[in-house]
Backbone as ProteinMPNN parsed JSONL, in Angstrom:
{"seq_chain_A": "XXXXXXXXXXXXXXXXXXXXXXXXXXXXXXXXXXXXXXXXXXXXXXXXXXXXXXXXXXXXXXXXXXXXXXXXXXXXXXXXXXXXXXXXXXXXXXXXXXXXXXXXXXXXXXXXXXXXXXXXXXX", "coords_chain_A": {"N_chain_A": [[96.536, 143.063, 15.964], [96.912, 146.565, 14.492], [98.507, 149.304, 15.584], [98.909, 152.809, 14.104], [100.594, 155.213, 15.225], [101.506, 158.951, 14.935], [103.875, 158.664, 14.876], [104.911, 156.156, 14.802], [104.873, 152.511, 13.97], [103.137, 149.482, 15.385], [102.835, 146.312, 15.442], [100.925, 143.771, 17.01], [100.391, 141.42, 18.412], [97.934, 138.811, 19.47], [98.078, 135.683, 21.88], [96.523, 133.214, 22.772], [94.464, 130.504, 24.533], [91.536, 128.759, 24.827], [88.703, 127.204, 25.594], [90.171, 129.423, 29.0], [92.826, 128.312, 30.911], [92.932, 128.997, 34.196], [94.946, 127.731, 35.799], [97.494, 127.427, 34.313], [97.36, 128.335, 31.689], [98.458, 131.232, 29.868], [98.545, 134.175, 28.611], [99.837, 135.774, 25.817], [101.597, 138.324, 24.599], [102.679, 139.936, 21.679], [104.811, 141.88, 20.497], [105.643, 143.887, 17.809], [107.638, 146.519, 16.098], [107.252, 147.832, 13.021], [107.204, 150.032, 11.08], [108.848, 153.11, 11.795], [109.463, 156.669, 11.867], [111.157, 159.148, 11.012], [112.774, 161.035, 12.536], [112.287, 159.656, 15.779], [113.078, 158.125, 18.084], [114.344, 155.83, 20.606], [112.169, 153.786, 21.266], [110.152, 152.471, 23.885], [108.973, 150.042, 25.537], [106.659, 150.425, 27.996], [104.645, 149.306, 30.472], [102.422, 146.341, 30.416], [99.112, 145.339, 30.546], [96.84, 143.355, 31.878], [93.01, 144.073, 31.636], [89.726, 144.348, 33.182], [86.997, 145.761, 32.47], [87.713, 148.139, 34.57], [89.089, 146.755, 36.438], [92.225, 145.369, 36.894], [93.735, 142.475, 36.366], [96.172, 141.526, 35.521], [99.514, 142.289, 35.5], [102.659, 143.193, 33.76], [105.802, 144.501, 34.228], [107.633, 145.811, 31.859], [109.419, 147.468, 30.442], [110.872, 147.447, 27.989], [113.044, 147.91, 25.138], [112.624, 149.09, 21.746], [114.316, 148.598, 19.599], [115.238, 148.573, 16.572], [113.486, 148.547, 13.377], [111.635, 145.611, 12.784], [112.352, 144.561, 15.558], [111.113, 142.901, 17.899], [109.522, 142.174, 21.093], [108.07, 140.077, 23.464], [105.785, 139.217, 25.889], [104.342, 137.309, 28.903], [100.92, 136.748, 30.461], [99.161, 136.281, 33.403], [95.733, 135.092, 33.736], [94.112, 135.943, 37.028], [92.944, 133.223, 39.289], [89.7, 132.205, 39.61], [86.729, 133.278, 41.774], [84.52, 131.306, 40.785], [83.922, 128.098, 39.353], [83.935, 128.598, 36.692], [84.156, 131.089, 34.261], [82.633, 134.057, 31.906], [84.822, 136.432, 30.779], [84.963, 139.988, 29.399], [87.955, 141.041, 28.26], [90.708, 143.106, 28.437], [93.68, 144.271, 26.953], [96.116, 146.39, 27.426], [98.309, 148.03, 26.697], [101.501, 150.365, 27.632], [103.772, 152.706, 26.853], [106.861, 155.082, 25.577], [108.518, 157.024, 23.77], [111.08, 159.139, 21.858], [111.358, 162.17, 20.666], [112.058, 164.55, 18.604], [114.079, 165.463, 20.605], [112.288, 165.293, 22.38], [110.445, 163.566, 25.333], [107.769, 161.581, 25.031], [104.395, 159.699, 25.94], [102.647, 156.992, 25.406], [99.474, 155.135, 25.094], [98.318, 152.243, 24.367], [95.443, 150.6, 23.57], [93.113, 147.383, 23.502], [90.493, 145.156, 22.746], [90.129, 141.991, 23.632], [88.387, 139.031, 22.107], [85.769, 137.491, 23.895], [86.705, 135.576, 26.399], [86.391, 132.335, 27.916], [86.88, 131.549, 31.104], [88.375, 129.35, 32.752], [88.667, 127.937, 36.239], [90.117, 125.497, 38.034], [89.745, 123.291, 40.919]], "CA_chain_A": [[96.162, 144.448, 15.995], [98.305, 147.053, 14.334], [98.507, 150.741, 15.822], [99.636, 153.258, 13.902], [100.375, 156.698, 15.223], [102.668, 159.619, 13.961], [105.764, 158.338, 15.303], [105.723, 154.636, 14.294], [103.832, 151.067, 13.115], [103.878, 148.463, 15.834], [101.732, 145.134, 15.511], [100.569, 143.565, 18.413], [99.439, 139.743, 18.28], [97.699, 138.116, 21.243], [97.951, 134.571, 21.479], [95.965, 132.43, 23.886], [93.481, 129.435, 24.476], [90.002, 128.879, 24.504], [88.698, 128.159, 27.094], [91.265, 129.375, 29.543], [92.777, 127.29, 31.977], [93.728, 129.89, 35.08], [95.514, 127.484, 36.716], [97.913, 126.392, 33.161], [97.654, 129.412, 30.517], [98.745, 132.216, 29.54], [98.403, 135.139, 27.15], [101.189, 135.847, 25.191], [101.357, 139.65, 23.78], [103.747, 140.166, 21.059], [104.964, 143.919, 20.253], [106.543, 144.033, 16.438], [108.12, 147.706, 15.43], [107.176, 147.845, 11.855], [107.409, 151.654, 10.897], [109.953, 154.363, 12.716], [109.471, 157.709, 11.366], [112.992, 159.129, 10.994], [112.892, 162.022, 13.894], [111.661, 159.423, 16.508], [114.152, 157.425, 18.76], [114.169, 155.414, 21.986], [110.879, 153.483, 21.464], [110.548, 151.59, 24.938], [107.38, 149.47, 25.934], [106.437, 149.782, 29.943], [104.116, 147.995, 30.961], [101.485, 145.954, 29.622], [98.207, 144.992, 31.649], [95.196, 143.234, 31.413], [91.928, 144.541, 32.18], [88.194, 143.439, 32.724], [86.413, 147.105, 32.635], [88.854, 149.258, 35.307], [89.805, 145.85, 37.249], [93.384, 145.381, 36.416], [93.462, 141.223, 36.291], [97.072, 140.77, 35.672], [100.802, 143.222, 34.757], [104.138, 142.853, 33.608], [106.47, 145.813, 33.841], [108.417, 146.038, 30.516], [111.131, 148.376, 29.888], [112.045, 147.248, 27.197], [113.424, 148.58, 23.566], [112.272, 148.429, 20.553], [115.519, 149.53, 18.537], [115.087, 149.048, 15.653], [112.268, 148.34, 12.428], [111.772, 144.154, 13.262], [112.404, 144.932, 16.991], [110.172, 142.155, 19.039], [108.819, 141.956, 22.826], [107.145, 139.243, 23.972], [105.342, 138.882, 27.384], [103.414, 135.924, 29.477], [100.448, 137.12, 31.394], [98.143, 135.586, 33.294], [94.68, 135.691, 34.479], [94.143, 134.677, 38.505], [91.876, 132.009, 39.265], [88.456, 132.783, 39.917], [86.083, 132.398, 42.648], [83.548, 130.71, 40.107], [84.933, 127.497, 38.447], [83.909, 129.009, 35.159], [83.304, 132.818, 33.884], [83.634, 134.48, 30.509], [85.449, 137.732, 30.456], [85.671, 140.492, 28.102], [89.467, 141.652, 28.627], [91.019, 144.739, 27.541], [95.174, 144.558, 26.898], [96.411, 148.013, 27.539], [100.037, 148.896, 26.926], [101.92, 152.066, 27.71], [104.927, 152.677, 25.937], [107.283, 156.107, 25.487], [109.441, 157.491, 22.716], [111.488, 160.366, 21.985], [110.979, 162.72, 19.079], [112.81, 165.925, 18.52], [113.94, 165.634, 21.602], [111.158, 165.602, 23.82], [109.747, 162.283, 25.27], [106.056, 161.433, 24.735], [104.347, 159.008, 26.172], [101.161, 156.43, 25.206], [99.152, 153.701, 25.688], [97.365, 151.413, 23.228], [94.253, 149.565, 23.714], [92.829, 146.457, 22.154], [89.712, 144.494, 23.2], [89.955, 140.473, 23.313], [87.615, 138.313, 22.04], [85.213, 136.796, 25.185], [87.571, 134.328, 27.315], [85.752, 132.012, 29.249], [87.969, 131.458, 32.245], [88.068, 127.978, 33.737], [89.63, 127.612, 37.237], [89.424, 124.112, 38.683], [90.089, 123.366, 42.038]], "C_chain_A": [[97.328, 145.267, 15.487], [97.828, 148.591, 14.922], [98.968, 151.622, 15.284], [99.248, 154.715, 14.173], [101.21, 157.233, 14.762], [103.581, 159.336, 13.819], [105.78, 157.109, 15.102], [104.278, 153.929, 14.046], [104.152, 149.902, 14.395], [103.02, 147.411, 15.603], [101.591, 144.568, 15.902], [99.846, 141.856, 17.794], [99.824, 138.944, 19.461], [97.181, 136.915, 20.977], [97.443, 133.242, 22.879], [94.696, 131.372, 24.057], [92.445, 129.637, 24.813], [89.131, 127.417, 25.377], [89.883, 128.049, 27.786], [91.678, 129.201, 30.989], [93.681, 128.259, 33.343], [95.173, 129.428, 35.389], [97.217, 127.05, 35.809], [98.878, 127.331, 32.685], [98.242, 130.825, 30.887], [98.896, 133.153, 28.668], [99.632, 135.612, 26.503], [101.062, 136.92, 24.191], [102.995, 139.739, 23.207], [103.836, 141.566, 20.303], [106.046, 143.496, 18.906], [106.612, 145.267, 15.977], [108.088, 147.467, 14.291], [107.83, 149.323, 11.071], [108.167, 152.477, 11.728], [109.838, 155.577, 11.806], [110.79, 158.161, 11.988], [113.462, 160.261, 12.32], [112.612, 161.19, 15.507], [112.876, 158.409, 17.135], [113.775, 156.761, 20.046], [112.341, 154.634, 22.443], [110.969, 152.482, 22.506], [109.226, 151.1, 25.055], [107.397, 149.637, 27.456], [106.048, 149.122, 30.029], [103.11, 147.237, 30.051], [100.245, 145.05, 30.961], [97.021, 144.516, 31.127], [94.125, 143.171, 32.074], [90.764, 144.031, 32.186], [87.447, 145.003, 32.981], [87.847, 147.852, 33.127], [89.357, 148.535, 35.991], [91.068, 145.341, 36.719], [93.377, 143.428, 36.987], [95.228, 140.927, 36.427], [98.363, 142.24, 35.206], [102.089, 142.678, 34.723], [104.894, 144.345, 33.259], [107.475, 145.112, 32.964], [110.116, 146.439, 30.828], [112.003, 147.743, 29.238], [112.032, 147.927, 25.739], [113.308, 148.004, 22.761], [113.171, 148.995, 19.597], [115.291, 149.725, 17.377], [113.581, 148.48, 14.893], [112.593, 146.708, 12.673], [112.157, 143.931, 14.283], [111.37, 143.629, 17.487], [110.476, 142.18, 20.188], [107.786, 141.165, 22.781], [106.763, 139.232, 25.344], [104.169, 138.214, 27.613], [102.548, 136.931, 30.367], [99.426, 136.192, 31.86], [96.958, 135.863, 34.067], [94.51, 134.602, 35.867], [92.908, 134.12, 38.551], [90.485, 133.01, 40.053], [87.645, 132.471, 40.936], [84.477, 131.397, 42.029], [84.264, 129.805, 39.697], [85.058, 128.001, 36.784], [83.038, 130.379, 34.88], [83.982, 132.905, 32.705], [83.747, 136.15, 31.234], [85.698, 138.532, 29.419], [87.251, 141.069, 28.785], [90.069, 142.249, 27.752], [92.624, 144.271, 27.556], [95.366, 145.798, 26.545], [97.903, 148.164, 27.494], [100.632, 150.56, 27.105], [103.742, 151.645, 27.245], [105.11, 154.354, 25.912], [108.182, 155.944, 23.986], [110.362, 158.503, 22.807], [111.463, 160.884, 20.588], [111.217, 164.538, 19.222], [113.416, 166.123, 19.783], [113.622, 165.506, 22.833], [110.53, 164.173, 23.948], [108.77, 162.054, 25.955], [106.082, 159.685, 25.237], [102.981, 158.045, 25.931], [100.44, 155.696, 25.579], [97.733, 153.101, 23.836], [96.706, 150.645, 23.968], [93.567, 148.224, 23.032], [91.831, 145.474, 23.219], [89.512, 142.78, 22.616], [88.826, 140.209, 23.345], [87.051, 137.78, 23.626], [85.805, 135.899, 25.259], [85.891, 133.618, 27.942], [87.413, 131.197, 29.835], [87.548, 130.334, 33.284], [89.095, 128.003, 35.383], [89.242, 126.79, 38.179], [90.331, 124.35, 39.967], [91.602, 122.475, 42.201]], "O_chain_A": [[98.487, 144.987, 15.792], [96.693, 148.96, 14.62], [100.039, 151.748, 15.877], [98.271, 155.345, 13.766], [101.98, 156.559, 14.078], [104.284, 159.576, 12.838], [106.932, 156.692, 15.222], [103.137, 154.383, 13.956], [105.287, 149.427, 14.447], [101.93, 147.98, 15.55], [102.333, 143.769, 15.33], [99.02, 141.52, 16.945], [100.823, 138.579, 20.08], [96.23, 136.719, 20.221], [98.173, 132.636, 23.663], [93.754, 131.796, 23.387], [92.193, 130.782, 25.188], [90.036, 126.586, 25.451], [90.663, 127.115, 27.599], [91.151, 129.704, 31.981], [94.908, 128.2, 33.427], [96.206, 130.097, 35.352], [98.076, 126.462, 36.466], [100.094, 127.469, 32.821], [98.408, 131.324, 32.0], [99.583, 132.783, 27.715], [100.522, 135.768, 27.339], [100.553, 136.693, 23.093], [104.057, 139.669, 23.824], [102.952, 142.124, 19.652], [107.093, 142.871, 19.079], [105.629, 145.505, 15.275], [109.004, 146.686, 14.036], [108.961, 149.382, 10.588], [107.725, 152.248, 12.854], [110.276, 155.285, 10.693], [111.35, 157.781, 13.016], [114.526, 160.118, 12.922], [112.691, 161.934, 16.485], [113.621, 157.958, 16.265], [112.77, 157.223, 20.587], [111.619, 154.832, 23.42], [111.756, 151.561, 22.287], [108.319, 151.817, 24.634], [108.18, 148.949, 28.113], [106.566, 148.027, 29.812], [103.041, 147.609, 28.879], [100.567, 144.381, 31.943], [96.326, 145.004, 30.235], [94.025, 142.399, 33.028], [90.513, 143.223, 31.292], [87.496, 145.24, 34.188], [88.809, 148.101, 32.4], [90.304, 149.067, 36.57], [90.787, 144.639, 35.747], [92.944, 143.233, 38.123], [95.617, 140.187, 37.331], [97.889, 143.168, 34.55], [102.541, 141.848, 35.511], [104.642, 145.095, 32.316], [108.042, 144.059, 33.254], [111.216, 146.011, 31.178], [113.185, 147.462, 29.438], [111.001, 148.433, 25.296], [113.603, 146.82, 22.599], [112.773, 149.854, 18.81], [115.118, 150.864, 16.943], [112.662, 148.054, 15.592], [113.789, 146.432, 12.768], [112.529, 142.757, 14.293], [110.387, 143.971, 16.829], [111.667, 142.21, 20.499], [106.733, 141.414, 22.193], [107.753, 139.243, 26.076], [103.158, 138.315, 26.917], [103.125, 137.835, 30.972], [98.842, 135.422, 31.097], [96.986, 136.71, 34.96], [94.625, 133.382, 35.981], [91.932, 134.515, 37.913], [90.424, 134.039, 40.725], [87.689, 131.272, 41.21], [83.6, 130.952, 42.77], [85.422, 130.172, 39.496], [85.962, 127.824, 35.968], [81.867, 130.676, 35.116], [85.047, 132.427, 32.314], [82.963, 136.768, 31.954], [86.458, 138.163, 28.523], [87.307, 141.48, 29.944], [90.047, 142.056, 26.537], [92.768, 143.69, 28.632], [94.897, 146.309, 25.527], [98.527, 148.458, 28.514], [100.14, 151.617, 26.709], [104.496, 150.677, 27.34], [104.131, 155.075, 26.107], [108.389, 154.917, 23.34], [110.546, 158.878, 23.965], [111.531, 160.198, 19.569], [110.596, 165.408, 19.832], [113.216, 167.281, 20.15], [114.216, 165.551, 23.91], [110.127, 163.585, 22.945], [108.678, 162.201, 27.174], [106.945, 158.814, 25.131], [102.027, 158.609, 26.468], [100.68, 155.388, 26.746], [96.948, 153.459, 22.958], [97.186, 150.032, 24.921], [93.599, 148.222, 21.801], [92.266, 145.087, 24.304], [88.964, 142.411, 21.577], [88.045, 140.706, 24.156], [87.898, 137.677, 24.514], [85.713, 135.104, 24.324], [84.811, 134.127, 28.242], [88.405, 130.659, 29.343], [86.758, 130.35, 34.228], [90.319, 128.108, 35.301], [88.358, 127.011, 39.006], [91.242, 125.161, 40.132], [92.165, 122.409, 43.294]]}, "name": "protein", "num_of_chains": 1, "seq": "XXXXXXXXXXXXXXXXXXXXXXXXXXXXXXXXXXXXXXXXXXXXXXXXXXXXXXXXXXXXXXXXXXXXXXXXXXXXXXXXXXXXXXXXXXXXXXXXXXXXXXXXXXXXXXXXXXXXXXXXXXX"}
């Protein structure tokens, strides 16, 4: 996925198995700073979370910097075991992330809807 808003380019690639093994896997979100518009400074990632509608499934608080243009963040998340041995999920990855720009520091969040998981969790 790439996002691009006024203040920068980042490109997001989510890397995870099929079907997925609760008890094993893990999703693996990678944050790449491509673009920096030249007024914009202090690009930090918070958190990053993943969602099934408004049910928050799994988080990793961040804080970290994306200094410069080729900047990477990686983070492991994972989904908890289920009380079914086997469900699919649609799951949302939501990041929030800040900047600073003239100054003043703004703050966002990006969205991005994964492909249907099915979600194995053996006993």
């Amino acid at each position: 996925m790439t996002s691009k808003e006024a203040h920068s380019t980042c490109k997001t690639i989510d890397k995870y198995k099929t079907p997925f093994n609760a008890k094993t896997d893990k999703i693996t979100v990678e944050i790449n700073l491509y673009e920096l518009q030249p007024e914009v400074t202090n690009v930090k990632i918070e958190t990053i979370r993943l969602l099934e509608g408004t049910q928050q499934l799994s988080e990793v608080d961040m804080n970290k910097d994306l200094t410069t243009i080729g900047s990477v963040i990686t983070a492991d998340l994972s989904i908890p075991t289920q009380p079914i041995p086997e469900s699919d999920k649609s799951i949302t990855i939501a990041i929030w992330y800040q900047y600073t720009q003239k100054n003043l520091v703004q703050k966002g969040k990006i969205e991005r809807q994964l492909d249907k998981i099915t979600v194995l969790s053996p006993e």
